[in-house]
N, C-alpha and C positions, 0 to 999 in steps of 0.2 A: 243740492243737499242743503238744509236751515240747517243755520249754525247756533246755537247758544248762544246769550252772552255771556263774558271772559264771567262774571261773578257767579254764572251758573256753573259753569264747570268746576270753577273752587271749589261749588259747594260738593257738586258732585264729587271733586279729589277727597276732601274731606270725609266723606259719608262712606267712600271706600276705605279709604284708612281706618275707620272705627270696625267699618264690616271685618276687617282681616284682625284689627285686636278681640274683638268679643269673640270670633272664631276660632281665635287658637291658632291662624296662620302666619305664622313672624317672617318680616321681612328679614333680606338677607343682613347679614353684621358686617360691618363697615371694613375697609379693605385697610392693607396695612394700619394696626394699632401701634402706639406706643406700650412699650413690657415696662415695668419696674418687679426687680427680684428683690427684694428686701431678704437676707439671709441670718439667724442668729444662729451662735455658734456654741453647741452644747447646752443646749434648749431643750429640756426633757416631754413627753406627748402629755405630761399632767402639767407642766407649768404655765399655763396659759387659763382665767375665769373663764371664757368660751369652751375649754376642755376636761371642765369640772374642778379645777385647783380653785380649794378654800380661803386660801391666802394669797394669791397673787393676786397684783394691781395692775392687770394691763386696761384699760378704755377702751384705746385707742385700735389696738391690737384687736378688741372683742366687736367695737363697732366695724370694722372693716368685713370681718364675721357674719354681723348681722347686714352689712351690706353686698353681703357675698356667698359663694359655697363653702364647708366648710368638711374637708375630707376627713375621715375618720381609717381611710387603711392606705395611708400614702407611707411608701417606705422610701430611704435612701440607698444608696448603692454599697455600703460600710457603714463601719460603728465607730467610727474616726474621719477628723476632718476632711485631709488632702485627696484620698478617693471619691467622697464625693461631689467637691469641688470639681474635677476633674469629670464625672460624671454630666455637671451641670454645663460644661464648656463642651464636651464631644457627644454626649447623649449613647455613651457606651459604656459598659460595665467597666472600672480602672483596672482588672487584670489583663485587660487589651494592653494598658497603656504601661501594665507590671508598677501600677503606682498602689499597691497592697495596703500601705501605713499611711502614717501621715510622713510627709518630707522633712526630714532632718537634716543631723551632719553627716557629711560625708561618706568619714567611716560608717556611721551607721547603716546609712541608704545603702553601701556595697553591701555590709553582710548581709542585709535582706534581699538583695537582690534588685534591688530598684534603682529606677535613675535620680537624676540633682534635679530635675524639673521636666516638669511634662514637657514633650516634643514637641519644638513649636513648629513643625512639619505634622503635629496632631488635626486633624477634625476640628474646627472650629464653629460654631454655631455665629457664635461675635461676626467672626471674619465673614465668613456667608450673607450676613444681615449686612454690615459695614458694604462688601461690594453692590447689596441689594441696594444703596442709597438709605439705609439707617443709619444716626447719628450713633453713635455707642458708647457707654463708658463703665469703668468697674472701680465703685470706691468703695475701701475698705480692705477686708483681707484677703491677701491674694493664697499664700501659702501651698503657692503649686511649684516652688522651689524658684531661684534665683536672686540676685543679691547685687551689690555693689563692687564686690571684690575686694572690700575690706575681709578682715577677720574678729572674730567677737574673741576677745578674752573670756576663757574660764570662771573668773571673778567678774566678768559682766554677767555671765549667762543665767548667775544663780540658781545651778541646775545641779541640786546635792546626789541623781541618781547617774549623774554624768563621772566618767572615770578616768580621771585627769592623767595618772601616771604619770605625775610627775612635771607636765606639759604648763604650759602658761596659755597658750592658743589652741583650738582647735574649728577647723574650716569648717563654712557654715556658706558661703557665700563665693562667687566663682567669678572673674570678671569676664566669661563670655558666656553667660546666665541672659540667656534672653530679654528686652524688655516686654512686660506686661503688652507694650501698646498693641508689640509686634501679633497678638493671637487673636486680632478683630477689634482692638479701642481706638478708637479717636484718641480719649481722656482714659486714665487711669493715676488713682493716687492711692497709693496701697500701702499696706505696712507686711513684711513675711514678702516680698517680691522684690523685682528691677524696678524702678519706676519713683517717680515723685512719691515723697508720704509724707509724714509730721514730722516735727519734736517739738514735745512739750507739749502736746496736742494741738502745736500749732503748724499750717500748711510749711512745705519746707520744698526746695526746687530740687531736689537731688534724692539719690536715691539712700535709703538709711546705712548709716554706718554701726550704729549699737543693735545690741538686742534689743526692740521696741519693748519688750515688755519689762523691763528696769526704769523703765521712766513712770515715774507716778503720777505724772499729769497726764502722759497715754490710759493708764488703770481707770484713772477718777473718769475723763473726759473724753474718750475716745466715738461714744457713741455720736455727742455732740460734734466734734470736727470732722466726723465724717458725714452725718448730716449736712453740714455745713458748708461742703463742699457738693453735696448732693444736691441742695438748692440751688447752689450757685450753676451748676452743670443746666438744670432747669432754664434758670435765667438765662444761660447766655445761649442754650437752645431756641430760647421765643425769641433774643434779641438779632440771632445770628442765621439760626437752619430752620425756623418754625413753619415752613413749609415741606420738611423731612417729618418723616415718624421718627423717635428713639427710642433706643432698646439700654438698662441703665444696671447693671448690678449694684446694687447697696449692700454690702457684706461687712456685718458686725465684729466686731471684735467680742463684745459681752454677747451670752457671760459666760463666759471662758475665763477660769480662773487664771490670774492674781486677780482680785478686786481689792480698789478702796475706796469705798464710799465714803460720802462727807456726811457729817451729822447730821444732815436734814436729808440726805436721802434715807439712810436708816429709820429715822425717828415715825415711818407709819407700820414698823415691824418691830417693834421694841420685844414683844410677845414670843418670839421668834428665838430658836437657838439661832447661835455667832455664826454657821457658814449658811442655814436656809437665810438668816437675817441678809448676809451680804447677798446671795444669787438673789433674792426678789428685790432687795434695793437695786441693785442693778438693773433687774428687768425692768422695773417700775419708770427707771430713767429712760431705756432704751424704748418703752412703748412712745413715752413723753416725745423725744427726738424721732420716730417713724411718724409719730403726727404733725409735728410741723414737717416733715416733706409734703406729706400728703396734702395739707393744709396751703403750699403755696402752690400747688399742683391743682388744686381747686382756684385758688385767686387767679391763678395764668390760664383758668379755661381749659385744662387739660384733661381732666379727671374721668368725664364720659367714655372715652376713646383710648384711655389707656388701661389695658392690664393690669392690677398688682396683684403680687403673688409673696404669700409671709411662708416661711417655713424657715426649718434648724437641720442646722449639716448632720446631724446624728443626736444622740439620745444624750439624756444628762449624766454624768460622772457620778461615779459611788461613792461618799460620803461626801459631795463638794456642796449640797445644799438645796440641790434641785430634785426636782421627781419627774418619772416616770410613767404618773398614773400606778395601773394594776397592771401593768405589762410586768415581765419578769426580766431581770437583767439588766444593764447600764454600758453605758458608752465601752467600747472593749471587746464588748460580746455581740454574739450573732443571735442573740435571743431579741424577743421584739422592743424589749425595753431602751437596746442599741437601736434598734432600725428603723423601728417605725414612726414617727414624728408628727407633728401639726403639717396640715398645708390648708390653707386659705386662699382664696381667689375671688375677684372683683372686676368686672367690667361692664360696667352698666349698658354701653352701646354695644355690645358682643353678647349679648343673651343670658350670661351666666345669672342664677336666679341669686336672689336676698333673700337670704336666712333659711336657704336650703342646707340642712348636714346630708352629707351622701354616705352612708356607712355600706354600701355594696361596691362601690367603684375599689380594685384593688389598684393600685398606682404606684409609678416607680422613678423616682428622679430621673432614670435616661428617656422617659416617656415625656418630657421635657422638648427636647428637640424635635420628635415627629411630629409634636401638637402644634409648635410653636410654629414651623415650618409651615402648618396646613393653612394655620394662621396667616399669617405674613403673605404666604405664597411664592416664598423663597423655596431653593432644592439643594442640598446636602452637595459637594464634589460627586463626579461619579465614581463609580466602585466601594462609597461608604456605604458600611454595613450596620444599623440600627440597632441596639439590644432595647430597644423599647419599643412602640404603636401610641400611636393618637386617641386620645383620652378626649379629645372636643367634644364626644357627643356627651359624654359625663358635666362636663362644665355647661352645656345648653338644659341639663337635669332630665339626661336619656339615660337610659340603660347603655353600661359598657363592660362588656365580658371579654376581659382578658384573654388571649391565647397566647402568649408568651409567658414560658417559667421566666422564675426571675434566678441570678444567683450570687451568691456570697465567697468572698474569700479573704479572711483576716490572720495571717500566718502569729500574729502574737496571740492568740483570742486561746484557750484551754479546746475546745471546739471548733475548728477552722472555717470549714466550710459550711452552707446553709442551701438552701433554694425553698423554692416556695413554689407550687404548681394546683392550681385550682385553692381547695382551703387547706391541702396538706404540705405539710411544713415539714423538713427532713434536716436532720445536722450531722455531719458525721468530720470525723477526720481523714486528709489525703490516705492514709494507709486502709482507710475501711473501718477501724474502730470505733467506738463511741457513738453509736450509731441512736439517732433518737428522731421518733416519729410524733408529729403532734397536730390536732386536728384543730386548727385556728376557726371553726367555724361556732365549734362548742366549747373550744377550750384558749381561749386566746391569750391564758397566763400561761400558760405553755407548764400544766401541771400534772398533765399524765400522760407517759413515756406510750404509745401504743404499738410499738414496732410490735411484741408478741400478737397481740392480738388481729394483726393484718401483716401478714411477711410478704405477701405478693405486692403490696405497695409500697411496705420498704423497700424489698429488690429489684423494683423497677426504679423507686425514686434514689435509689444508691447507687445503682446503674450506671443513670443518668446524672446526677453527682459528680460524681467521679470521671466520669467521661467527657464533663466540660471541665472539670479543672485538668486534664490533661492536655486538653486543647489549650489551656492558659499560655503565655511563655512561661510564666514559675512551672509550671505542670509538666510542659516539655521536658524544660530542662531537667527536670527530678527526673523524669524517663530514661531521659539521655544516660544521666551520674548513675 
């Protein structure tokens, strides 16, 4: 057999690689990536220039966008923060976990029915990756319950819908509250959790004793010190495991009201009434500090092979400053203004296209874990039970048709429960009333009621409604009583 010489064959390697790009035939995408989840918090689906908002400054946020896919029907799992947090940790609808609300105090969390903090005998996505040999960490806000086992004072809490009775203390924090590390981190430095966090938006070795959000250098600067802490996590990845993949949540405090911006972040919104003024000052800051992650995530060689994913724990809050877009409703509610959000995604050595919008992929935060999983090539415990499906072929810019309803249940909401199956959208309350039918396909302000006009898909999708929140435990147990 005549062999080639070695310069022939390059060139041959060469001329096949071009044959498979001009083809259309993509090589396979790189084996375990690094993830970054960049998460803001009460982030409405119009507050973003990539999302059509007139006045907001994000760049950073839009280049990422134009370096990526950018979803246009990604919902979360609630219209409040703690369930979908938890969402994002187990890749399961939070009435698994009867985490309904956001976690509060104590008293509260009983009458609703819920626990002081997700179970750290929960499903863990983190801990699955962590035993895979991924490096892991979660900075920012944890807010899936647990504490130090101090107690906040009343007059720390400055919580005027809070109903003292009289009281000077009331519990908020446990001292056999899980730490953060314990649910799959290496690292974790959090504020709302066990774990290292700041004061004064300065890193701090213990876990917090005050309510963080009384401290006005947490308000002003918080985006920054968690940043900062996020580089650093970076760094000591290349200096320490840079032959591991890592897996990193970045979870924002902004903008999630109190804010206070300093005079020069307001001063490119002067135009602006006083609460849009502060939520886009703030975001403006928060786009600012997601790009220098990014930015050293490029210097250290990373950037290729790693993931990031932007999106917001639920919709933006009713008169606090932000928008929504044309969606109807706000954080609270199970209408799409609550749920449905940004998601953005980027991986340049993983196929995901640039400056694709997917406005047909319907997606669901717990669809999070099956993707990620397919990714990585990591596998769930066995006996866990998924309420999502893998969306990868949507991120490589395939067609990806849902067969999982998805569903809602927000016990404060006027409307409690939701689901969503194909393009029709169903809301009703546990008892059966309030019943409202809406076709997301033509009507995606959710502005004409059409249960009259089609009753066989209301009473099928009421049915079924109703028949997974009795499968809930809140569900059971209402059975039970």
């Amino acid at each position: 057999m005549k062999y080639l010489p070695r310069k022939s064959h390059l060139l041959l390697w060469s001329v096949f690689h071009a044959l498979l790009f001009v083809t259309g035939i993509s090589q396979a995408a790189p084996s375990r990536p690094n993830i970054i989840f960049f998460y803001a918090d009460d982030m409405g689906y119009g507050d973003l220039a990539c999302y059509g908002s007139e006045v907001a400054q994000t760049p950073r946020i839009d280049q990422l966008a134009a370096e990526g896919t950018r979803f246009t029907q990604f919902y979360v799992s609630n219209c409040v923060c703690s369930p979908t947090r938890a969402s994002a940790i187990t890749g399961q609808f939070p009435s698994r976990h009867q985490i309904c609300g956001y976690v509060s105090f104590f008293e509260q969390n009983e009458k609703r029915h819920m626990p002081n903090w997700l179970d750290v005998e929960a499903a863990s996505f983190p801990r699955v990756l962590q035993q895979a040999g991924y490096r892991t960490g979660l900075i920012g806000k944890w807010h899936l319950g647990g504490g130090s086992g101090s107690t906040f004072r009343i007059t720390d809490l400055k919580k005027p819908d809070v109903d003292t009775s009289g009281r000077t203390e009331i519990v908020v924090n446990h001292p056999d509250a899980p730490p953060v590390v314990d649910y799959g981190f290496h690292h974790a430095r959090i504020s709302a959790g066990n774990g290292l966090t700041w004061k004064k938006a300065k890193p701090w070795p213990e876990p917090h004793d005050k309510y963080p959000y009384v401290e006005t250098e947490w308000l002003t600067w918080s985006s920054r010190a968690i940043a900062d802490d996020s580089i650093q996590f970076l760094d000591d990845h290349v200096a320490s495991h840079k032959e591991d993949p890592f897996y990193l949540n970045v979870w924002f405090k902004d903008v999630h009201t109190p804010f206070k911006p300093t005079d020069e972040m307001l001063a490119p919104f002067t135009e602006l009434d006083e609460k849009a003024r502060d939520h886009y000052a703030m975001l403006k800051y928060m786009d600012g500090q997601i790009g220098r992650v990014l930015d050293r995530l490029d210097d250290l060689g990373m950037s290729k092979n790693t993931l990031v994913i932007f999106s917001s724990d639920n919709g933006a809050g009713r008169r606090r400053g932000g928008s929504n877009g044309h969606f109807r409703g706000w954080k609270h509610m199970l209408y799409e203004g609550g749920i449905r959000v940004p998601l953005i995604m980027r991986w340049p050595a993983g196929a995901v296209q640039a400056g694709r919008v997917d406005e047909t992929s319907v997606v669901n935060i717990c669809d999070f874990v099956p993707t990620f999983s397919e990714l990585t090539g990591v596998k769930m415990p066995e006996g866990y039970e998924s309420d999502g499906e893998s969306f990868s072929t949507a991120m490589k810019g395939k067609t990806f048709e849902r067969t999982k309803a998805q569903y809602w249940y927000y016990p404060s909401a006027k409307v409690k429960l939701a689901m969503r199956s194909g393009d029709w959208k169903l809301l009703a309350n546990p008892n059966g009333d309030s019943v409202e039918l809406y076709d997301l396909a033509s009507d995606p302000e959710e502005s004409s009621n059409l249960t009259g006009e089609n009753p066989e898909v209301t009473a099928r999708l009421k049915h079924s409604l109703l028949d997974w929140y009795a499968q809930t435990p809140v569900g059971r147990k209402a059975v039970m009583n």
